[in-house]
C-alpha positions in Angstrom: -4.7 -15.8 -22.9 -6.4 -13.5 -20.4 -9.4 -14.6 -19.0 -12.0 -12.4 -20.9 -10.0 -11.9 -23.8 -12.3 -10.7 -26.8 -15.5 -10.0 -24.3 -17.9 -7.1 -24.7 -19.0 -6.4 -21.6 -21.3 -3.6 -20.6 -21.2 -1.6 -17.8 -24.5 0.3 -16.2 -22.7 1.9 -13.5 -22.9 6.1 -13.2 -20.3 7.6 -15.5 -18.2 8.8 -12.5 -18.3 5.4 -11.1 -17.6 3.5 -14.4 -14.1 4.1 -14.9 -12.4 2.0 -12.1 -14.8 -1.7 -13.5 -14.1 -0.7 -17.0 -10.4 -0.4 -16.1 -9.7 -3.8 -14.2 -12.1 -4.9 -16.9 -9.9 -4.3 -19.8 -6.7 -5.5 -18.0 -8.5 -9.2 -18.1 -8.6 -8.7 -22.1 -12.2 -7.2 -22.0 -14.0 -4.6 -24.6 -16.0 -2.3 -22.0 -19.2 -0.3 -23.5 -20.5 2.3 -21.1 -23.9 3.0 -21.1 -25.0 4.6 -17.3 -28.3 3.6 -16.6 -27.8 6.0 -13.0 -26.9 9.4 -12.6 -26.7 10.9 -9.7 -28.5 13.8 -8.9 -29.5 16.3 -6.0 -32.6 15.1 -3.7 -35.8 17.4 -4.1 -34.6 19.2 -0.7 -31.3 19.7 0.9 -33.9 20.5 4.7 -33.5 16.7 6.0 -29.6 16.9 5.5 -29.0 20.4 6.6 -31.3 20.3 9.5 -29.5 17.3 10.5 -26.4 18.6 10.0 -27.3 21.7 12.4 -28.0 18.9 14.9 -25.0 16.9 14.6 -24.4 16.9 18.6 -28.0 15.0 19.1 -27.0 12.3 17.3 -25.4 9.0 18.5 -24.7 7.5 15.3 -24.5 8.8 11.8 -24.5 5.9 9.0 -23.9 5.9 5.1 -25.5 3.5 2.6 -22.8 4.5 -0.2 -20.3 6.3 -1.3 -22.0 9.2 -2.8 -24.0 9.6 0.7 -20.8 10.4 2.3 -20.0 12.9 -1.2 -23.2 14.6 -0.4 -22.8 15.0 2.9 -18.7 16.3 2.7 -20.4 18.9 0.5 -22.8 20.5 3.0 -20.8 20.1 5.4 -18.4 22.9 3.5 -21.2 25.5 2.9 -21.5 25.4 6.8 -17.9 26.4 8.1 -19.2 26.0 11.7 -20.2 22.7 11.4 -17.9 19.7 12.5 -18.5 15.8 13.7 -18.9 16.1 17.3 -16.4 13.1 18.7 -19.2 11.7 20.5 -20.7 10.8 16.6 -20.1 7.5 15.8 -19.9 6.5 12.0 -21.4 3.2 10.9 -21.3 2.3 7.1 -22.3 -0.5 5.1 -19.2 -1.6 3.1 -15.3 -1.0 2.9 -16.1 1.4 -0.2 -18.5 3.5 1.8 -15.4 3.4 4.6 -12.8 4.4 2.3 -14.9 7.5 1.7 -15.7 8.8 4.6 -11.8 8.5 5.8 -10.9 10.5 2.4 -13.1 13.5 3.8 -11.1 12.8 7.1 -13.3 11.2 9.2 -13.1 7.7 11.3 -15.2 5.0 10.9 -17.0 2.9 13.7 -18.6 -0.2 12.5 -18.5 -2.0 9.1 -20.4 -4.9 8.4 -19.3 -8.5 7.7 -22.0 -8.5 4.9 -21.7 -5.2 3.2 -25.8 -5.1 2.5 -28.1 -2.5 4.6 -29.3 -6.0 6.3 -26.0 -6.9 7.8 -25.4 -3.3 9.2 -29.2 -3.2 10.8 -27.9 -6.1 12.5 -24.2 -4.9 13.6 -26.1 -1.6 14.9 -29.6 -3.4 16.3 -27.9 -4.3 20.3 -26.4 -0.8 20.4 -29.6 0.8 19.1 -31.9 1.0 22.2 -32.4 4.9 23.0 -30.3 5.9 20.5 -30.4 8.6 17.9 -29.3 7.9 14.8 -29.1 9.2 11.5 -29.4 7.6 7.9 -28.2 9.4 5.3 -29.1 8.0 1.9 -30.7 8.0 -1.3 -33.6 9.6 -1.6 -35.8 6.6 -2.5 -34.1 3.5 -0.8 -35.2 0.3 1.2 -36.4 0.8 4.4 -34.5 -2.0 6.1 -32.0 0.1 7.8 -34.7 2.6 9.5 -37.4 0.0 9.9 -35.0 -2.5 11.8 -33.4 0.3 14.3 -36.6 2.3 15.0 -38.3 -1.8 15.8 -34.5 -2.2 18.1 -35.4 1.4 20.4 -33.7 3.8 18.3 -34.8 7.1 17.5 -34.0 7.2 13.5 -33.5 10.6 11.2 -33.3 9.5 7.8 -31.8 12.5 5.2 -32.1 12.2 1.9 -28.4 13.4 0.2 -28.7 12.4 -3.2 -31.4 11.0 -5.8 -30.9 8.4 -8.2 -32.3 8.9 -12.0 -32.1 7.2 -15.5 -30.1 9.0 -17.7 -31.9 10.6 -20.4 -29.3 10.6 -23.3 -29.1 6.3 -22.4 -31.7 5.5 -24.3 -30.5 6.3 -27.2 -27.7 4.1 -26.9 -29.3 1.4 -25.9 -31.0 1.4 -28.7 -27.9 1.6 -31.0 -26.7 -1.1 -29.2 -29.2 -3.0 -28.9 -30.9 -2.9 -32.5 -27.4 -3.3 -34.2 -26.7 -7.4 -34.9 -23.0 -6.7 -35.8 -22.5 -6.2 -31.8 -22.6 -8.8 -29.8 -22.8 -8.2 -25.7 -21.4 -10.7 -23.5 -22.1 -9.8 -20.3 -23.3 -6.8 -18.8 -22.6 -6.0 -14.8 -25.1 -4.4 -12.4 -23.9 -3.1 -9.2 -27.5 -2.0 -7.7 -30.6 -2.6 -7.9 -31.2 0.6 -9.5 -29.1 -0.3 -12.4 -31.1 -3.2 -12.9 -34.4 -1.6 -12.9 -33.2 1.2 -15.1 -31.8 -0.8 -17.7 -35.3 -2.6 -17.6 -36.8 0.9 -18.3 -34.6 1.6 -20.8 -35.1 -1.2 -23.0 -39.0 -0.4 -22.6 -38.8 2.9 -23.8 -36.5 1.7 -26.8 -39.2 -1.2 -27.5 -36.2 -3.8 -26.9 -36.3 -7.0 -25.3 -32.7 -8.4 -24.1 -30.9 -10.5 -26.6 -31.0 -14.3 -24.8 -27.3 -15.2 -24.5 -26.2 -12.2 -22.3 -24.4 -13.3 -18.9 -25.9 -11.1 -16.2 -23.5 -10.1 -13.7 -25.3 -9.0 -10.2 -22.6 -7.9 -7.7 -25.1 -9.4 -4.9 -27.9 -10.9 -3.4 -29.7 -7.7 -3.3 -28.8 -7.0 -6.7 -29.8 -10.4 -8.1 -33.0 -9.9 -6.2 -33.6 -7.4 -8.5 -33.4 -8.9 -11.6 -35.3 -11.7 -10.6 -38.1 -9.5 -10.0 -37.7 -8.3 -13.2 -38.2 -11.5 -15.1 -34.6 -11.6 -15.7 -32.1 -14.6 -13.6 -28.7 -13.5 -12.4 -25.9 -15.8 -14.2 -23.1 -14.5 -12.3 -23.2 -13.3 -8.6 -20.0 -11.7 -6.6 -19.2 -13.8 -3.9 -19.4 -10.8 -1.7 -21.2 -7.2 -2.9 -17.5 -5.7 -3.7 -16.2 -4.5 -7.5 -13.0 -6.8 -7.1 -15.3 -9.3 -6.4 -18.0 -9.1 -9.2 -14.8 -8.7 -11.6 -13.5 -11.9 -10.1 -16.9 -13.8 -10.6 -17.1 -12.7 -14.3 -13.3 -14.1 -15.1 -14.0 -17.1 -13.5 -17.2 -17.6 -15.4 -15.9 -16.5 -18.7 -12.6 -19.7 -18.4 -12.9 -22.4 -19.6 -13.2 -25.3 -17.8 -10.3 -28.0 -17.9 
């Protein structure tokens, strides 16, 4: 029998993003319900990004917190034909994801972390950092680790919003179907950011839910789990490292029986 055969297990990842866990989901047996609790929107100004962009030859190092950083800044990139990575731009990003993106719009990557978590790649970056200019690009509200811990290590630091990260407003609707209705029963739901954990957490308060006891909660990391704590609500299930195969890995090996 697979491994989450029968399992309802919801997913709070963007819609764009969902379709990959949902998939690898179902092929362990399990019954994914998508309800985004992130969209992903344009930042309040493009400025940061373009200015930066028109500056690209000051810059030592350019790094990229995600995968729709690098999205963001493919796209302005295009509406100026002129502009092109200077080879003296080095690329640092914070996970193999965030790699496999930026080499899909062509471009090499530098440095990625042995942790994939914005602490691990201030650290990679922190000796090379001394008199260096570098450039974040990022969501627009995001933990200051990364620009904090470089500007501390000598570095000159540019941080450019690409991207802005928002509830969706049709999700609270069903949450609330789900939610309210005692004929469906959730097993486990994932979280792959912070921000899916706080907006879930808003959701339910603006259906007047609480969360059903029972529910696995499936953090894809320390960060992540962090979250939740803060929240009031405890992590059962944490990826051994902050990757989709391994959060689908953790959630299997949770959901098997024991011999």
């Amino acid at each position: 029998m697979l491994p989450l055969h029968n399992r309802r297990i919801l997913i709070t990842r963007t819609r764009g993003q969902s379709s990959d866990l949902a998939i690898q989901l179902e092929a362990l047996g399990a019954t994914s319900i998508l309800i985004p609790t992130i969209e992903i929107v344009p930042p309040e100004s493009y400025n940061p990004l373009d200015q930066a962009l028109a500056h690209l030859v000051s810059f030592d190092w350019v790094l990229f917190t995600s995968a729709n950083a690098v999205e963001a800044f493919g796209e302005r990139m295009k509406l100026r034909d002129s502009v092109a990575l200077p080879p003296t731009v080095k690329i640092a990003v914070i996970g193999p994801a965030t790699a496999r993106a930026v080499e899909a719009v062509g471009l090499p990557v530098a440095l990625v972390p042995d942790r994939y978590i914005a602490e691990s790649l201030a650290e990679s970056l922190a000796p090379h950092a001394l008199g260096r200019r570098i450039l974040i690009v990022r969501a627009e509200k995001a933990r200051d680790v990364l620009p904090d811990t470089l500007t501390r290590a000598g570095a000159t630091v540019t941080v450019a919003p690409a991207y802005c990260n928002r509830v969706p407003t049709d999700s609270v609707s069903s949450i609330q179907r789900i939610f309210s209705s005692p004929e469906v029963q959730i097993d486990a739901i994932t979280f792959t950011s912070a921000s899916t954990a706080r907006n879930l957490a808003g959701l339910l308060d603006a259906a007047s839910l609480t969360l059903p006891a029972g529910i696995a909660l499936a953090s894809i990391g320390p960060i992540t789990s962090d979250a939740l704590r803060e929240l009031g609500l405890n992590p059962t299930i944490e990826a051994s490292e902050p990757t989709i195969n391994a959060l689908i890995q953790a959630i299997a090996e949770h959901f098997t029986p024991r011999p």
